[in-house]
N, C-alpha and C positions, 0 to 999 in steps of 0.2 A: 155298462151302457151309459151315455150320456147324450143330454139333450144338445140340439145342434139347429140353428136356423137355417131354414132349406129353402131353393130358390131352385120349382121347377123350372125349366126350357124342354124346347123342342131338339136340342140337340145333347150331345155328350162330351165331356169334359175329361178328358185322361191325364195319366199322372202326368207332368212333365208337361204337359200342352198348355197354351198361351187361351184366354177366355176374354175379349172384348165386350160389355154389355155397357146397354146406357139405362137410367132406371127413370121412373116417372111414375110408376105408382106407388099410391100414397104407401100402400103397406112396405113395399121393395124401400122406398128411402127412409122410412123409421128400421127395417132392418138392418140398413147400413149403417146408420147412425149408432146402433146399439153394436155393432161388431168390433166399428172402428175405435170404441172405448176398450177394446181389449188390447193387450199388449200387441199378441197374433193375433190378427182379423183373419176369420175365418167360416166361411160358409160350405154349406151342401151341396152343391149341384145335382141335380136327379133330374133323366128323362121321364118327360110325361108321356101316360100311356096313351090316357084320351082327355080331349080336350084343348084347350089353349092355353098359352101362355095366361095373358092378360084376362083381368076378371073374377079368376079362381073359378073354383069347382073341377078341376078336373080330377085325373086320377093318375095314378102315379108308379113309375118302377120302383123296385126296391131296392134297388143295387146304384149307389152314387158314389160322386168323390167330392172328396174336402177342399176346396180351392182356396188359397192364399190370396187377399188385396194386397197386389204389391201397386195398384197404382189409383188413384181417385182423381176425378177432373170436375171439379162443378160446373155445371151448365144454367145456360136458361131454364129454368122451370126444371130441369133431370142433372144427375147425375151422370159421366161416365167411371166406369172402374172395366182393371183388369184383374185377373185371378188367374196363377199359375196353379195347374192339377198334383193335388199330393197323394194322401193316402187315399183308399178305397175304403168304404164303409156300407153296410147293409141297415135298412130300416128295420128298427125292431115294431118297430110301432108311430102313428102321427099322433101329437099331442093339440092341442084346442088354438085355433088359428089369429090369437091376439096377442098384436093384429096383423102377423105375419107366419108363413108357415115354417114348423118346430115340428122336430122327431126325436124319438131318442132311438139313437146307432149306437152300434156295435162297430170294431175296426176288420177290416179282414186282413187275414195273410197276405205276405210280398207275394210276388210270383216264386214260384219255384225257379233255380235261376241252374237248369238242365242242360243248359247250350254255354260255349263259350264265344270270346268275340268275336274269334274266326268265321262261327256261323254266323252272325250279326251280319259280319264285314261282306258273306256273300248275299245275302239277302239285300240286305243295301246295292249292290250291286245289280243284284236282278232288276230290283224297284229301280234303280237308275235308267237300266235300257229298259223298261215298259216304259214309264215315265217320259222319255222320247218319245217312243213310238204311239204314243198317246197326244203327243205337243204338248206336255204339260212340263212344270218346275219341276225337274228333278230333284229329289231327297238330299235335305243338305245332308253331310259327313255325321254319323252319330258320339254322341261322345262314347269318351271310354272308361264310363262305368258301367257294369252289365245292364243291369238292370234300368236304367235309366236310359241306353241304347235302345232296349229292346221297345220300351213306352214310345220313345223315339220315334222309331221305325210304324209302329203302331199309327202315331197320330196324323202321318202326313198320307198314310195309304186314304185310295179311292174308295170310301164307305159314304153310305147312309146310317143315319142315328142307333136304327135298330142293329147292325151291323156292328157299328162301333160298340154300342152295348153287350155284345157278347164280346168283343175285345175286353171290355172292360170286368167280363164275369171269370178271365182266363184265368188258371191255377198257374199254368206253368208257359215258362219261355219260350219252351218248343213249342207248343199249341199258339200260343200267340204270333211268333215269328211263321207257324203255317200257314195262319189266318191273313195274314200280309203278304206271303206269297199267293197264296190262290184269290186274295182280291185283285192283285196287279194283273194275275193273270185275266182274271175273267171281265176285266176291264181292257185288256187289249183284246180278247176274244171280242167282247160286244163293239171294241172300234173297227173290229178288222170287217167283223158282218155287217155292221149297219153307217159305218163312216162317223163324218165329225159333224156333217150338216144334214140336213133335212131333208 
């Protein structure tokens, strides 16, 4: 296990997915400060269970991912950065919050990589004609390493956080790639019942 600075949100960060944040408090920009002295900068991402963002106290899932700064922007009075999603990691425990919050994780398993790209290539497919039928940006083309597809395919389906969070607890490729067919689905099912407006 190793300790790791962790930086709840209200959303969730998957492997391969792009994370825009801008930071402002006081604790958030001494974390950053201390990450970016590392060679790999490198932090937690974890959904919060309850509570807010901002202020602290709240509570926390235990299932996160380790996002990479690949980018820093100073601002007036904040920070922005981006963080690309890498490995998956479980809380083993929260360590004492100064003056920013610290866990020590464990790594989890890849996916099981159960499916080849063929299945990817029609999944994507699918997600493309929902994805119209919805009016929304259809799924860019996934690359063509399995695994990294399949995260793909994951991060641009129509979820909520909790949603995504069990994406994110997926063992295997097939479970995940079903998870991304029955959200598209049931995202055309609720456009098709209740429309696009009000």
């Amino acid at each position: 296990m190793t300790a790791m600075p962790m930086f709840p949100l209200g959303t969730v960060l998957l492997p391969g997915g792009l994370l825009p944040l801008r930071l402002f408090e006081p604790r958030y920009l001494a974390l950053l400060a201390d990450v970016l002295a590392d060679d790999e900068p490198e932090i937690g991402f974890v959904l919060i269970e309850r509570g807010v963002e901002t202020g602290g106290g709240d509570s926390r899932f235990s299932t996160a991912t380790v996002g990479r700064v690949v980018q820093v922007e100073p601002r007036q009075q904040e920070m922005g950065l981006v963080a690309v999603g890498g490995r998956r990691v479980e809380v083993e425990g929260w360590l004492p919050e100064d003056p920013y919050p610290r866990a020590k994780v464990r790594e989890l398993p890849p996916l099981e990589l159960d499916v080849d790209l063929v299945a990817v290539a029609e999944v994507h497919e699918r997600a493309t004609t929902a994805a119209v039928r919805l009016g929304a940006m259809p799924p860019e083309p996934p690359p063509h390493d399995l695994e990294a597809a399949c995260w793909h395919l994951a991060d641009g389906c129509p979820m909520g956080p909790y949603d995504r969070l069990g994406l994110l607890r997926a063992t295997s490729a097939s479970a995940l790639l079903a998870a991304v067919d029955d959200a598209y689905e049931q995202a055309v099912a609720l456009h098709e019942a209740f429309g696009s407006g009000g």
